[in-house]
N, CA and C atoms as a LAMMPS dump frame, in Angstrom:
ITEM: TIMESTEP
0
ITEM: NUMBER OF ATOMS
564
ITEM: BOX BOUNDS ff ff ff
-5.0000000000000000e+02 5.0000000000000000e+02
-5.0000000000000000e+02 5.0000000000000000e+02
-5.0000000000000000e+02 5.0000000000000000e+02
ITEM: ATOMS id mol type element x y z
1 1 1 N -7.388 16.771 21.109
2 1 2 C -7.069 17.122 19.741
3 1 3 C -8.177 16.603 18.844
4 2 1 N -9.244 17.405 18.495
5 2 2 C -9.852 17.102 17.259
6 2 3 C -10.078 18.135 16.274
7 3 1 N -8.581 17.95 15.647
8 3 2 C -8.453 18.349 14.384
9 3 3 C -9.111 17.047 13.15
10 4 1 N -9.367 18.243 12.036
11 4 2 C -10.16 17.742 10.82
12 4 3 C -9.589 17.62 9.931
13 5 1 N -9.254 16.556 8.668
14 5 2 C -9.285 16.958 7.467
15 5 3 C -9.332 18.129 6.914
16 6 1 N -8.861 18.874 6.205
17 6 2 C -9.235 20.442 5.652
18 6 3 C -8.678 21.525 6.717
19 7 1 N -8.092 21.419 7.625
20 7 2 C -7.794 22.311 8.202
21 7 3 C -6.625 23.101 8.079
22 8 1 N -6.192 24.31 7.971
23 8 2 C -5.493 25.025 7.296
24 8 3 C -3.912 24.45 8.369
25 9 1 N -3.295 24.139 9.031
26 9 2 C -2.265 23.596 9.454
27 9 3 C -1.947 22.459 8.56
28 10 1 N -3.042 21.309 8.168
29 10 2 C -2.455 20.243 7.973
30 10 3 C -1.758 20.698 6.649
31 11 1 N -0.417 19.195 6.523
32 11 2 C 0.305 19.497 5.347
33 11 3 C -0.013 18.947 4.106
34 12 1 N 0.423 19.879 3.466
35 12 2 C -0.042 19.676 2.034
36 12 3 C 0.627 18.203 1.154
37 13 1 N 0.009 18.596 -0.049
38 13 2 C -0.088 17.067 -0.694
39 13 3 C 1.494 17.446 -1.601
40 14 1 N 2.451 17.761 -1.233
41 14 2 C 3.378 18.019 -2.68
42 14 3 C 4.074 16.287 -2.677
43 15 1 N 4.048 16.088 -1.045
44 15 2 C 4.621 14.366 -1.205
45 15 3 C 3.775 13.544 -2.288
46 16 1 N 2.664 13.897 -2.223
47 16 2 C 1.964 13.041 -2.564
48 16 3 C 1.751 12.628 -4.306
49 17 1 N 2.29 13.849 -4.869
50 17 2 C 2.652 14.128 -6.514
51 17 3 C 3.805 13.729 -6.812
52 18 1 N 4.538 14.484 -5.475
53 18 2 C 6.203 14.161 -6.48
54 18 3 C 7.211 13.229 -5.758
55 19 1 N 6.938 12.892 -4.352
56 19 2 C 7.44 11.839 -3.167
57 19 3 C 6.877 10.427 -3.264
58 20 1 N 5.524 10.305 -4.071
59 20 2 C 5.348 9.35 -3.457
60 20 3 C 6.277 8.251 -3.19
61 21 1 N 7.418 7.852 -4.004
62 21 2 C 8.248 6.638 -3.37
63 21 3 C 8.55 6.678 -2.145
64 22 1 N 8.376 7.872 -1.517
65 22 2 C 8.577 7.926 0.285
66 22 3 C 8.056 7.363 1.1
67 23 1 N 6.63 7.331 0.686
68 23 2 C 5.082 6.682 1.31
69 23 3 C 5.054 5.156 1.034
70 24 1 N 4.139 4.749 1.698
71 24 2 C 3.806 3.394 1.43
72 24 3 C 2.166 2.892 2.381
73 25 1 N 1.874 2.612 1.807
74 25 2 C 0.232 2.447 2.054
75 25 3 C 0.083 1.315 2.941
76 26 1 N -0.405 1.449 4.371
77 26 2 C -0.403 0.356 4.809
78 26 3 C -1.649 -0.238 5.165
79 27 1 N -2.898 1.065 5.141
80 27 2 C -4.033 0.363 5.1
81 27 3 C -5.086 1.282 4.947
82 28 1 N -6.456 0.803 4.822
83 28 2 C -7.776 1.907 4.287
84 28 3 C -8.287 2.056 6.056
85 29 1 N -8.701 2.982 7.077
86 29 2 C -9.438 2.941 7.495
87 29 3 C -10.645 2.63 7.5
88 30 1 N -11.902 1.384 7.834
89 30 2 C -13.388 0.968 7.061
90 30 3 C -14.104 1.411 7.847
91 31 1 N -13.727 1.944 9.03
92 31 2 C -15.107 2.581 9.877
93 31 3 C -14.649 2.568 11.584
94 32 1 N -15.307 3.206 12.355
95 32 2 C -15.368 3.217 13.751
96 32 3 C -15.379 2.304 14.438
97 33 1 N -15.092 1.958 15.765
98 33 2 C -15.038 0.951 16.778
99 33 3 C -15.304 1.44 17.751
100 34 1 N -16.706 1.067 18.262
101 34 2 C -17.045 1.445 19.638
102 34 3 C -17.078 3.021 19.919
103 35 1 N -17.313 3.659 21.079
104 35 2 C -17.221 4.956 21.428
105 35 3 C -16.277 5.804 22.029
106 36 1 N -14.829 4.64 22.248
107 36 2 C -13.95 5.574 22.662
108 36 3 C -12.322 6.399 21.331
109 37 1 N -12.889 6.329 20.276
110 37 2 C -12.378 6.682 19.43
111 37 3 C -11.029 6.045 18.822
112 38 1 N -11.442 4.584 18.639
113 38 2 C -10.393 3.41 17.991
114 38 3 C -11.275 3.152 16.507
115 39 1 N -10.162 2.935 15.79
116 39 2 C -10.913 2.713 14.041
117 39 3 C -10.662 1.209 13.451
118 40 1 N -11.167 0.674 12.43
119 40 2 C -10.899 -0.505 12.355
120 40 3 C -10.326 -0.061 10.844
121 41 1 N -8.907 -1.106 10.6
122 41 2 C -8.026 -0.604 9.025
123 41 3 C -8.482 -2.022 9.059
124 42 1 N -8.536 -2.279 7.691
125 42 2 C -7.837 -3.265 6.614
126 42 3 C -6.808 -2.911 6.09
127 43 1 N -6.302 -4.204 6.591
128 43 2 C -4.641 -3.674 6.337
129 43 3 C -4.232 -3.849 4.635
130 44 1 N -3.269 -3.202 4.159
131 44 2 C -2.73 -3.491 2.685
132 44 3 C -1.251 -3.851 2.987
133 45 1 N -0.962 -4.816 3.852
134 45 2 C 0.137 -5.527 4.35
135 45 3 C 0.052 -7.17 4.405
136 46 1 N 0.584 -7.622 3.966
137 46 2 C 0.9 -8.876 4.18
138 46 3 C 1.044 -9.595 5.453
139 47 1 N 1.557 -8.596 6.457
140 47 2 C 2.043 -8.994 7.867
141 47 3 C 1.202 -8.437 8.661
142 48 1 N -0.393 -7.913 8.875
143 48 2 C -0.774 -7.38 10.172
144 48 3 C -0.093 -6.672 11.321
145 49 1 N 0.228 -7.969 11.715
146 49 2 C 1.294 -7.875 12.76
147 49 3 C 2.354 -6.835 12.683
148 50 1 N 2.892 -5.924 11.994
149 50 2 C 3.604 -4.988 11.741
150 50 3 C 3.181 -3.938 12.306
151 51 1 N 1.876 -3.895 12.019
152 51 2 C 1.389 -2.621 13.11
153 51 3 C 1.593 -2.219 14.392
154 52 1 N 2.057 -3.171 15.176
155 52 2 C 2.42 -3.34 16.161
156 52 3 C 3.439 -2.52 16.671
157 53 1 N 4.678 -2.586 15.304
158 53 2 C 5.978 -1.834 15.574
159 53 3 C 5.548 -0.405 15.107
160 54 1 N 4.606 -0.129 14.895
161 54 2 C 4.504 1.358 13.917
162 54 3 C 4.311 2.123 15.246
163 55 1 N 4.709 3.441 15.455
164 55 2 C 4.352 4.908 16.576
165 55 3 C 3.496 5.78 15.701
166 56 1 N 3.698 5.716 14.524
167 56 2 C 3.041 6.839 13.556
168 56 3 C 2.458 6.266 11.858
169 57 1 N 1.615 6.976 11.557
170 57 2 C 0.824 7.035 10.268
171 57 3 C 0.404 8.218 10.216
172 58 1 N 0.097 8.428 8.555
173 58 2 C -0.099 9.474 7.988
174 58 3 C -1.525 9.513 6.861
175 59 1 N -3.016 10.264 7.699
176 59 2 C -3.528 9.955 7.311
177 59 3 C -4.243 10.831 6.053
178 60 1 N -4.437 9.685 5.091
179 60 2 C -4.699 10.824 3.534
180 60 3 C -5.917 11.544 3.291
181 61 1 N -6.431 12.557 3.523
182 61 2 C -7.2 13.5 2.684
183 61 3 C -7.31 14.198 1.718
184 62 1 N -8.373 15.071 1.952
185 62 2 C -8.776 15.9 0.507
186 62 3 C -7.609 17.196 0.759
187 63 1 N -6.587 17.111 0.135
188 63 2 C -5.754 17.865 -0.556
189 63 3 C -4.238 18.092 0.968
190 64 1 N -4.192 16.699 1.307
191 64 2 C -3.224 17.124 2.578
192 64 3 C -3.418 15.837 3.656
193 65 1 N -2.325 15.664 4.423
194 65 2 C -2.454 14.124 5.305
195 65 3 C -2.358 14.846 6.542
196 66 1 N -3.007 14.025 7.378
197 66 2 C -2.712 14.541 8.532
198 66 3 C -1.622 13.361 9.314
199 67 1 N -0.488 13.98 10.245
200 67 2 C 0.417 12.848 11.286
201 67 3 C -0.87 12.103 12.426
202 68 1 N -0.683 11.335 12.672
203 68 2 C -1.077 10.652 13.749
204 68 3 C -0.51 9.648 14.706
205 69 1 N -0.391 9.894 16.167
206 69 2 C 0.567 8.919 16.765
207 69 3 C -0.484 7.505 17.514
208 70 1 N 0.004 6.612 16.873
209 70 2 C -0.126 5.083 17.498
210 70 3 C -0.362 5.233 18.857
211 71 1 N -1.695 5.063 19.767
212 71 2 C -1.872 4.627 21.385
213 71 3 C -1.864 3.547 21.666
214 72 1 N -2.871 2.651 20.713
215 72 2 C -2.858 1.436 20.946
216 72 3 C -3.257 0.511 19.431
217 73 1 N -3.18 -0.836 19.64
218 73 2 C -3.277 -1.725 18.293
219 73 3 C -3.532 -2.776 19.123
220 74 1 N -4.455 -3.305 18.376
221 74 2 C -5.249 -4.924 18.915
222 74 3 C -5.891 -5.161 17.292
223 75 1 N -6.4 -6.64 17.436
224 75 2 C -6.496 -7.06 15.967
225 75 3 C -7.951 -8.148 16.515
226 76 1 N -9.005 -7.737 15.706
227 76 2 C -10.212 -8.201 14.974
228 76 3 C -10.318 -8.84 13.844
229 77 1 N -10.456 -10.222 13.617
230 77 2 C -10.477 -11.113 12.355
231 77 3 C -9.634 -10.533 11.395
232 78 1 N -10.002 -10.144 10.309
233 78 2 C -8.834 -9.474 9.728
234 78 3 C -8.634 -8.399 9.408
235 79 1 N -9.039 -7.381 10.673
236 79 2 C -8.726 -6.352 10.44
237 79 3 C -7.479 -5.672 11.77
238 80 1 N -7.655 -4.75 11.87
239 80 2 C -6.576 -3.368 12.704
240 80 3 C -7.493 -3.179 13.325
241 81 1 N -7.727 -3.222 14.512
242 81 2 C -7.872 -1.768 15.457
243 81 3 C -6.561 -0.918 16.294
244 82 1 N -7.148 0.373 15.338
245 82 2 C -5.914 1.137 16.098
246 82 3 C -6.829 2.691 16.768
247 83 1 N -6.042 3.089 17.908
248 83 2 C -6.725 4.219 18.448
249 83 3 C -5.558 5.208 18.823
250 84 1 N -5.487 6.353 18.799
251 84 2 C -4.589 7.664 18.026
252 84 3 C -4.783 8.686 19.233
253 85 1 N -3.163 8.769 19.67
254 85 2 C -3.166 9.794 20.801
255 85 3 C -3.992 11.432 20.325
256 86 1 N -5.411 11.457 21.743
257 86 2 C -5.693 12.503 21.711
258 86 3 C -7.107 12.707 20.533
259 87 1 N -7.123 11.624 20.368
260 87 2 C -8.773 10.872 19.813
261 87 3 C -9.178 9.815 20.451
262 88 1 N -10.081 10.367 21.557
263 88 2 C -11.139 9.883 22.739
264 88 3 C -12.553 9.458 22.443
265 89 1 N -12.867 9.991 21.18
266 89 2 C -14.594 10.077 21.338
267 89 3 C -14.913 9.544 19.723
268 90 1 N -15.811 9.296 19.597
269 90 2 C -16.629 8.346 18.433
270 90 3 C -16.316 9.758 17.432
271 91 1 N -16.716 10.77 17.705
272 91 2 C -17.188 11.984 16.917
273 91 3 C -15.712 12.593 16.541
274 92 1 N -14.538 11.678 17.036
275 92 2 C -13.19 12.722 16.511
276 92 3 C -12.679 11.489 15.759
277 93 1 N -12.823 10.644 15.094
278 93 2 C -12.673 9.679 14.445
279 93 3 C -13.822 9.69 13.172
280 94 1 N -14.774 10.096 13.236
281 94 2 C -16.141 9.387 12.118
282 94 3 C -15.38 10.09 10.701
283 95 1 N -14.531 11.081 10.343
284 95 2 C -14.219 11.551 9.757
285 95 3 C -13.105 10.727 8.989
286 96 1 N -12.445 10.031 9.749
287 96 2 C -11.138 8.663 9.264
288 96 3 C -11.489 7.647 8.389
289 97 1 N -12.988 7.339 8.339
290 97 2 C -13.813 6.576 7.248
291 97 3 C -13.501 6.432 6.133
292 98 1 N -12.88 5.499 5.382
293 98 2 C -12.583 5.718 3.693
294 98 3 C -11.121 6.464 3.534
295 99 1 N -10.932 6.428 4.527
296 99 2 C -9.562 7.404 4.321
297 99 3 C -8.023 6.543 4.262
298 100 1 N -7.055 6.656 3.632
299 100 2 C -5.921 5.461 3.822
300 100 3 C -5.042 6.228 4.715
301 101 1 N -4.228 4.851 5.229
302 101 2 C -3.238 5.098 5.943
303 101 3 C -1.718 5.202 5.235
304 102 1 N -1.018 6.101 5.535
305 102 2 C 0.308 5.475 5.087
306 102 3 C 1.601 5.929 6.268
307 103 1 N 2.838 5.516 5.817
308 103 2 C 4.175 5.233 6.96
309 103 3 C 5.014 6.154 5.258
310 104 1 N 6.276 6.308 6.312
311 104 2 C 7.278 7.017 5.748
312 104 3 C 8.08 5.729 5.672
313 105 1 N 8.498 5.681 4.156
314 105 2 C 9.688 4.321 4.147
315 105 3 C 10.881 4.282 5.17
316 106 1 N 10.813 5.493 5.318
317 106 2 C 12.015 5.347 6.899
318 106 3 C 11.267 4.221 7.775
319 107 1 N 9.971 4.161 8.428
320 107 2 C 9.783 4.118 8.979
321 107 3 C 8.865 2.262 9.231
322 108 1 N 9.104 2.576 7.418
323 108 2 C 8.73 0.773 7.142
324 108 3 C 8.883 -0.362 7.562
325 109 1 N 8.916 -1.752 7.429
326 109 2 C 9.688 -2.733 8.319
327 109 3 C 10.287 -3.178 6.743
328 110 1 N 11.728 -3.722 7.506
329 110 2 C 12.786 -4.166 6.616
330 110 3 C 12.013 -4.847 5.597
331 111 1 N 12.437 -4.948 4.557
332 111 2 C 11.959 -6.351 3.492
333 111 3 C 13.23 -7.812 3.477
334 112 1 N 12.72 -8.613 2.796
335 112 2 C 13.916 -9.265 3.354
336 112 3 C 14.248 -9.569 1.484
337 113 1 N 14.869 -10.564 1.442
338 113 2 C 15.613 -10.999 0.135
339 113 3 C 14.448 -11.167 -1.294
340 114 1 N 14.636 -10.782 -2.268
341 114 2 C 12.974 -11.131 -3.15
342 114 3 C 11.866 -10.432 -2.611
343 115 1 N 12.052 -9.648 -1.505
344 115 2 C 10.803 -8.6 -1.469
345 115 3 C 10.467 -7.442 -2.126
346 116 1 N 9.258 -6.813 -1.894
347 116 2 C 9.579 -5.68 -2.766
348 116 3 C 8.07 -5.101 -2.459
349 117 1 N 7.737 -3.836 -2.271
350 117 2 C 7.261 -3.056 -2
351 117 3 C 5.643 -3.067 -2.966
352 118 1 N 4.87 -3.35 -2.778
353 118 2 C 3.932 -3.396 -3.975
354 118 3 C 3.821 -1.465 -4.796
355 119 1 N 3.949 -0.347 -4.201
356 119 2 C 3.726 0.73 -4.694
357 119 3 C 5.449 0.781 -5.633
358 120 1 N 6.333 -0.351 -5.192
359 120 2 C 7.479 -0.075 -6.281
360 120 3 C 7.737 -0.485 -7.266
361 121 1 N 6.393 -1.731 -7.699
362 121 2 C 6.121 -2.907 -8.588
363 121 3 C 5.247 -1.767 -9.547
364 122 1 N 4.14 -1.259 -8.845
365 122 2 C 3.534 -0.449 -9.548
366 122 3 C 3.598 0.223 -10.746
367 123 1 N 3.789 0.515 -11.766
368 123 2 C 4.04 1.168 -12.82
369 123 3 C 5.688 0.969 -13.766
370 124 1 N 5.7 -0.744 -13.096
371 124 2 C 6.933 -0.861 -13.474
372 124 3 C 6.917 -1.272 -14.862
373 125 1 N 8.326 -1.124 -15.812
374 125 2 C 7.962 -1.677 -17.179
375 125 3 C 8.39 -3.315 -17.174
376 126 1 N 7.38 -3.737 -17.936
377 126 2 C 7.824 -5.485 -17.935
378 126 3 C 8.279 -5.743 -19.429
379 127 1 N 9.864 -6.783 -19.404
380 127 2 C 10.153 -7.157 -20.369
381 127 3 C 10.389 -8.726 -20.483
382 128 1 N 9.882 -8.974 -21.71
383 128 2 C 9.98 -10.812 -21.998
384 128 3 C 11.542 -10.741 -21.821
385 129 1 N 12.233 -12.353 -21.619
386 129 2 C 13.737 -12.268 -21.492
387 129 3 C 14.336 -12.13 -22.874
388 130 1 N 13.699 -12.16 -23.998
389 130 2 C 14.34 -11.872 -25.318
390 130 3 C 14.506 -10.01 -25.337
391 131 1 N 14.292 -9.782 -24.092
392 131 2 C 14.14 -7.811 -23.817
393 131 3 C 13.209 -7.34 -24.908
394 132 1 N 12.031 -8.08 -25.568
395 132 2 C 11.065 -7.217 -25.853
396 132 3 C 10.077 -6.271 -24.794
397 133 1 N 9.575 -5.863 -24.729
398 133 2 C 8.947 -4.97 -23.887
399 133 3 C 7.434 -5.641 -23.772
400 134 1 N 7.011 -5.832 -22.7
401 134 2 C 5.649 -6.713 -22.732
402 134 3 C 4.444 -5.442 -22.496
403 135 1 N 5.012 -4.563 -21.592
404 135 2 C 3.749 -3.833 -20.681
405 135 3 C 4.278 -2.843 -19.698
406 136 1 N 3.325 -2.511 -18.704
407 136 2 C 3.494 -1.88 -17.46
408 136 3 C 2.85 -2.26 -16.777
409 137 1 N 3.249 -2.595 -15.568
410 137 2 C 2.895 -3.425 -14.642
411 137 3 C 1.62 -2.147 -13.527
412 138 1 N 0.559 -2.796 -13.705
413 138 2 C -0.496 -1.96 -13.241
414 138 3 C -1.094 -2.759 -11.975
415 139 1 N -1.17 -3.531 -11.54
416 139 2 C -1.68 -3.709 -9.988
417 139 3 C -0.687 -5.07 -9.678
418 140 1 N -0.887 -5.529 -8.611
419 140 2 C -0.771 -6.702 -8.031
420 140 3 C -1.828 -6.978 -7.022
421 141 1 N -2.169 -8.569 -7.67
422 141 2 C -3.234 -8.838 -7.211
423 141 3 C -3.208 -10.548 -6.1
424 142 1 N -3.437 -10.011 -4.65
425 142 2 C -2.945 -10.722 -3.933
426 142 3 C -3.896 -11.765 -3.911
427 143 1 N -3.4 -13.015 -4.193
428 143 2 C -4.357 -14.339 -4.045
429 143 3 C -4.41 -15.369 -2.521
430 144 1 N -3.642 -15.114 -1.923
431 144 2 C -3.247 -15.747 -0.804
432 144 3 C -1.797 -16.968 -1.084
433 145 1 N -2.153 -17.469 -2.483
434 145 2 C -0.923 -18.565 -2.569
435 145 3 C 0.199 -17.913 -3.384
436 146 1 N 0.25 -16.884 -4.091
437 146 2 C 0.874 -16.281 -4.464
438 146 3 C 0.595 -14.753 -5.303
439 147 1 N 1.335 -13.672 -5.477
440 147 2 C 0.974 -12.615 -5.779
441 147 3 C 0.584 -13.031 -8.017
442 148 1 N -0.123 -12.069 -8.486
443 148 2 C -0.176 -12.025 -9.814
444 148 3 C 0.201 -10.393 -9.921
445 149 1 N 1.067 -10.485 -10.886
446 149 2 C 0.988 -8.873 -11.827
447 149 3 C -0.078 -8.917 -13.058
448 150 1 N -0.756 -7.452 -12.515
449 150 2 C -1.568 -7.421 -14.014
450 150 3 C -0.387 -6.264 -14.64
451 151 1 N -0.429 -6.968 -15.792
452 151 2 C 0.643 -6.525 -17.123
453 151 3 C -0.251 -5.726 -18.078
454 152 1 N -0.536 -4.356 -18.805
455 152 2 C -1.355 -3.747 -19.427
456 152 3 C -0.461 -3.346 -20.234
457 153 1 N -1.109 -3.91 -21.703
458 153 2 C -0.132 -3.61 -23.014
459 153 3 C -0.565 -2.85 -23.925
460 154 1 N 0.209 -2.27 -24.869
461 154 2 C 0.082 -1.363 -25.64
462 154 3 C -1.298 -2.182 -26.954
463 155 1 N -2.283 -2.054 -27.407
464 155 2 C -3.481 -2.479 -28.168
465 155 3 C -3.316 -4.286 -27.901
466 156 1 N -3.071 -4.421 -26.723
467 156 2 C -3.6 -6.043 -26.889
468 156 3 C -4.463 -5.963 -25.332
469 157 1 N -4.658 -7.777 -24.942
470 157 2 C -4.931 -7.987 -24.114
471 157 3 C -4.368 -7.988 -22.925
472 158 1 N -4.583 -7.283 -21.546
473 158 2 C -3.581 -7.612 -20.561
474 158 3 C -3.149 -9.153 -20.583
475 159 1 N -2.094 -9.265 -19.69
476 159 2 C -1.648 -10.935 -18.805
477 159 3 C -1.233 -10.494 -17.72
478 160 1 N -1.831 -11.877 -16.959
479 160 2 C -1.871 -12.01 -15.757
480 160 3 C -0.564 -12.782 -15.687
481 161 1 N 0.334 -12.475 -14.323
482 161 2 C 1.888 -13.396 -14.543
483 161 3 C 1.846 -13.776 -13.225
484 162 1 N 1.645 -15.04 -13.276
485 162 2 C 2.051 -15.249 -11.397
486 162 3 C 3.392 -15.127 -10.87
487 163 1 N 3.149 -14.554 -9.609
488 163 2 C 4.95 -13.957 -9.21
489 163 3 C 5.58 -15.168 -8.292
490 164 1 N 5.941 -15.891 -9.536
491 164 2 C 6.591 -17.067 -8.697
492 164 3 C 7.812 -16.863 -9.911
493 165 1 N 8.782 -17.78 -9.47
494 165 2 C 10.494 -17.848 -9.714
495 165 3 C 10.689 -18.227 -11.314
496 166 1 N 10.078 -19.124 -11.428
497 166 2 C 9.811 -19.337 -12.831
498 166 3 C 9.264 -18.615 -13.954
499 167 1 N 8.227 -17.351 -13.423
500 167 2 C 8.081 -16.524 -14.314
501 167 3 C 8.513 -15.253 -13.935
502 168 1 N 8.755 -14.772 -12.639
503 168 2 C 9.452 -13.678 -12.874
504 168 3 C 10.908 -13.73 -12.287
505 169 1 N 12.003 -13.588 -13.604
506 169 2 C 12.993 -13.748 -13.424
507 169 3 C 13.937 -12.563 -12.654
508 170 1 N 13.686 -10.952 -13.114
509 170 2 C 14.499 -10.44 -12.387
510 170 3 C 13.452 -9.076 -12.221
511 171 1 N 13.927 -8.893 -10.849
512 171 2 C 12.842 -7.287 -10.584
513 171 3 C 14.009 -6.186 -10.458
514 172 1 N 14.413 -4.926 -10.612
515 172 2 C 14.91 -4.139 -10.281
516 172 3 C 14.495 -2.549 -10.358
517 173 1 N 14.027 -2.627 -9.284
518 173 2 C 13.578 -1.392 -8.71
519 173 3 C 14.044 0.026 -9.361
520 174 1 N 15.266 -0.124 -9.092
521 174 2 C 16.437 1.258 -9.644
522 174 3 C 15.781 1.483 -10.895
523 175 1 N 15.815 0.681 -12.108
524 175 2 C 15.825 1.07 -13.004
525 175 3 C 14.297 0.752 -13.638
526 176 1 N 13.568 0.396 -12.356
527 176 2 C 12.312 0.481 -12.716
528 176 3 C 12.004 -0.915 -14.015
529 177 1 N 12.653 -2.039 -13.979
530 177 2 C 12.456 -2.915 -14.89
531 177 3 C 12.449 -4.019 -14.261
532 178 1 N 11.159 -4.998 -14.954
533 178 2 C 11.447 -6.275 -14.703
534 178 3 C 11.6 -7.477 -15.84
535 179 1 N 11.987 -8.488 -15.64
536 179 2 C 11.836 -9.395 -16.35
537 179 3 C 11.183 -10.787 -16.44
538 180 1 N 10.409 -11.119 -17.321
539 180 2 C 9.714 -12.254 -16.576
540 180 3 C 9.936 -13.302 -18.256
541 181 1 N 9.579 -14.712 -17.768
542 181 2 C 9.601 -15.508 -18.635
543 181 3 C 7.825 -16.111 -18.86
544 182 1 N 7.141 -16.39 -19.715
545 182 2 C 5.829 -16.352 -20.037
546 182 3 C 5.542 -17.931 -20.352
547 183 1 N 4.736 -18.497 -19.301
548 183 2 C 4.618 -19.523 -19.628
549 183 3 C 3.496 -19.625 -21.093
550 184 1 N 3.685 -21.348 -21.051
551 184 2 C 2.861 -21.409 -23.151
552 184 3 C 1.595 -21.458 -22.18
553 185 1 N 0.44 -20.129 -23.205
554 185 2 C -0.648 -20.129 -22.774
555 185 3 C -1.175 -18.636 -22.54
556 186 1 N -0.556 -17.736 -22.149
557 186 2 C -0.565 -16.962 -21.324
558 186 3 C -0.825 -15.764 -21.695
559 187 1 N -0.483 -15.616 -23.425
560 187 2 C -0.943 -14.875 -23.875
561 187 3 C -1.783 -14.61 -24.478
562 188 1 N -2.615 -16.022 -24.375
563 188 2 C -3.532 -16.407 -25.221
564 188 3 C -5.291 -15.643 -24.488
């Protein structure tokens, strides 16, 4: 099987406009491994190790993803190597370069209590606990000791909120709102 990007079978992008809460990004493909057609991801997971349980990913192109099934997974410093039933050769892979990976939330691993999905944090609205409205929550930015939301506000300066207990008090997904408390400083 060396099918391409662009090829008139693969499926189209409508998930990708109006589903995305289905998807979830688990990593960028950065380039080739060796000559028998294994790729190396950086993962956009917290857990590596998750890859492990995955059979399938879905990989993103120009106007359409293609399915791909899991053969094998082994792990390089901090990256993925993964290699994809029915891609054998250097030359049916060079095309996976730059390209992301993603999983069907079916197909996700559980979260556990206080978790939460970074693509569901994404564009969430943030409110001070007096329910003024602070922002929209535009990235999360992983530090290793704890996550930060960048908060982007209407004519001011963003803030940065570290996602610890004390400042963010309540997340809820459903309704797309969170709440956080602002330590003195922060807006400064």
């Amino acid at each position: 099987m060396t099918e391409t990007i662009g090829e008139p079978d693969l499926c189209r992008f409508p998930f990708w406009m109006e589903n995305m809460e289905q998807y979830l990004r688990v990593g960028t493909v950065t380039t080739t491994h060796g000559l028998q057609g294994e790729v190396k991801v950086y993962p956009s997971t917290d857990d590596p190790g998750r890859f492990k349980k995955l059979k399938k990913v879905l990989l993103a192109g120009r106007g359409g993803y293609q399915p791909l099934t899991i053969s094998q997974v082994r792990f390089s410093k901090n990256l993925v190597l993964l290699k994809f039933e029915g891609y054998d050769r250097v030359e049916d892979v060079t095309a996976f370069r730059g390209k992301e990976l993603y999983v069907e939330r079916a197909d996700a691993v559980q979260l556990g209590p206080d978790e939460y999905y970074i693509g569901d944090l994404i564009g969430m609205e943030v409110y001070l606990e007096d329910g003024t409205q602070l922002g929209i929550l535009k990235d999360v930015i992983e530090t290793g000791a704890n996550d930060v939301y960048q908060v982007e506000r209407t004519g001011a300066k963003e803030v940065l909120i570290p996602a610890i207990k004390q400042c963010v008090l309540q997340v809820n997904p459903e309704e797309n709102r969170m709440t956080v408390h602002l330590l003195e400083g922060m807006l400064e």
